[in-house]
C-alpha positions in Angstrom: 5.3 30.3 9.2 7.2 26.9 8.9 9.2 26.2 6.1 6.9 24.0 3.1 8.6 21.2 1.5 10.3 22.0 -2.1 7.7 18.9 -3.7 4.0 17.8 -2.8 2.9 14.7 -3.4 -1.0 14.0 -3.6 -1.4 10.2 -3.3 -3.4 8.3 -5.9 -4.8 4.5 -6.5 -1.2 3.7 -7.7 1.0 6.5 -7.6 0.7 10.3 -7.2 0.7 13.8 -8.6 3.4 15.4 -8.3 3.7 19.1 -7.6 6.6 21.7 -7.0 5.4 23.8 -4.6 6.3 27.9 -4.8 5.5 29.9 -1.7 7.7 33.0 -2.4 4.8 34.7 -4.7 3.9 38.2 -4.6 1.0 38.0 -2.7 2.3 35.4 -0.2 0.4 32.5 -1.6 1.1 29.1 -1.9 1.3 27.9 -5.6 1.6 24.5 -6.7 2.7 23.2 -10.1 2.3 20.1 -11.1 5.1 18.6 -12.7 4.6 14.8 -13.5 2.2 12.0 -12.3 3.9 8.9 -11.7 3.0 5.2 -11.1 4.6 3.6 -8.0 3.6 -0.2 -9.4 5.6 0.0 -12.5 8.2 3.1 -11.6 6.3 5.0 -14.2 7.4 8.8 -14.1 5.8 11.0 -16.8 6.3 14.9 -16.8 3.1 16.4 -16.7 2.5 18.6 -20.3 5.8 20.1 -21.9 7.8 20.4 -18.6 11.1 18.4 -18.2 12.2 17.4 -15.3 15.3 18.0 -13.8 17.9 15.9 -11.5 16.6 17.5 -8.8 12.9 16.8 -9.5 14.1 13.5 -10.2 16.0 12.7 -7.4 13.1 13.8 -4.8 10.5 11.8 -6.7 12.6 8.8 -6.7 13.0 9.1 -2.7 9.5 9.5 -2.4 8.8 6.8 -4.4 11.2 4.4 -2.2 9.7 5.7 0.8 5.8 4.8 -0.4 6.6 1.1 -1.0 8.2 1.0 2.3 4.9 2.4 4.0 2.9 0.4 1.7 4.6 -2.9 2.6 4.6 -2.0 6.2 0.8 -1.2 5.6 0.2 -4.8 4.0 1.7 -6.5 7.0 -0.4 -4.3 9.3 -3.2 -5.6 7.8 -2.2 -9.0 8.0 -1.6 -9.2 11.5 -5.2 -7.2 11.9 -6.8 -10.0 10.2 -5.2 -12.8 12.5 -6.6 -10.2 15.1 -10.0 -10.7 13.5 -10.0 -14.0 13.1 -9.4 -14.7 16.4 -12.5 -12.1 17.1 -14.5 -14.3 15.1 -13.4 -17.2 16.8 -14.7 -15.7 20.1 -18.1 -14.9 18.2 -18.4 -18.3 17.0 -18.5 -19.6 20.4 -19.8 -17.0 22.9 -22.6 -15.3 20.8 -23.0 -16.4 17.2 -27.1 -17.7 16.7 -27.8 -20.6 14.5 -29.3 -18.5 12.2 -25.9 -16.2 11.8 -23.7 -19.3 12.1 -26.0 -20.5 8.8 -25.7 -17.6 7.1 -22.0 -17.2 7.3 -20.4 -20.8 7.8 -19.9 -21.6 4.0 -18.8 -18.7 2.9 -16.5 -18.4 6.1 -15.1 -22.1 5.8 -14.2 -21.7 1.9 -12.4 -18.5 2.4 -10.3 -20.5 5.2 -10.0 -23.3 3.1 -8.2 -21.2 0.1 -6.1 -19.2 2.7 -4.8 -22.7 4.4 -4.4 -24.3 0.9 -1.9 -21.4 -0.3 -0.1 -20.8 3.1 0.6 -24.9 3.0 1.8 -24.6 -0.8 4.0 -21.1 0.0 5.3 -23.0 3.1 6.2 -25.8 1.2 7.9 -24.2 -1.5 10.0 -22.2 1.0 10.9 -25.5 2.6 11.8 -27.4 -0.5 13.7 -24.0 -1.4 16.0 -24.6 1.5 17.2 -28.3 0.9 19.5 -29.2 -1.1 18.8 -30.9 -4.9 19.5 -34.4 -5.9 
């Protein structure tokens, strides 16, 4: 049997559960306990009930937490570069196959969520600019 990790982490909306898993039991099963929930947004760590946590439980969970933004903010450039994808799908729709009743149905909605997207990527791009020169 391979060797289980010392903690579990079971992912939620903005954080996880934390468990410490046990697999040296009596009867050869695998117990977990759950020792804190914690809240990868804010860097929340609360010890779940009475329990206190020690450097060890500490130390893993702050590793685990470094490593989850990492994913996440590989994740959110992912998805970025899938929507240029998608945008450039749509692009081929709009010219190849799109109907007049489709192209009606999705034009506004389509050209006002460009028009947002281009209004804050010119006003980030600007302030990254201005940023970089030098003040009078």
């Amino acid at each position: 049997m391979a060797e289980l990790p010392e903690y579990y982490f079971r992912v939620r909306e903005n954080g996880a559960a934390v468990f410490r898993v046990d697999s040296e039991t009596r009867n050869r099963r695998i117990e977990m306990d759950q020792i804190a929930v914690l809240n990868i947004r804010n860097g929340e760590i609360k010890p779940q009930g009475s329990k206190e946590l020690s450097e060890a439980d500490m130390a893993a969970i702050q590793d685990w937490m470094e490593e989850r933004r990492a994913v996440l903010a590989r994740r959110d450039i992912d998805d970025l570069f899938r929507a240029i994808d998608y945008l450039n799908i749509t692009t081929q729709w709009v010219q190849s196959k799109a109907t007049d009743e489709q192209l009606e149905e999705v034009t506004d909605a389509l050209l006002m969520a460009m028009h947002d997207l281009r209004s804050m990527l010119v006003r980030k791009k600007a302030d990254r600019i201005t940023k970089g020169q030098p003040q009078e």
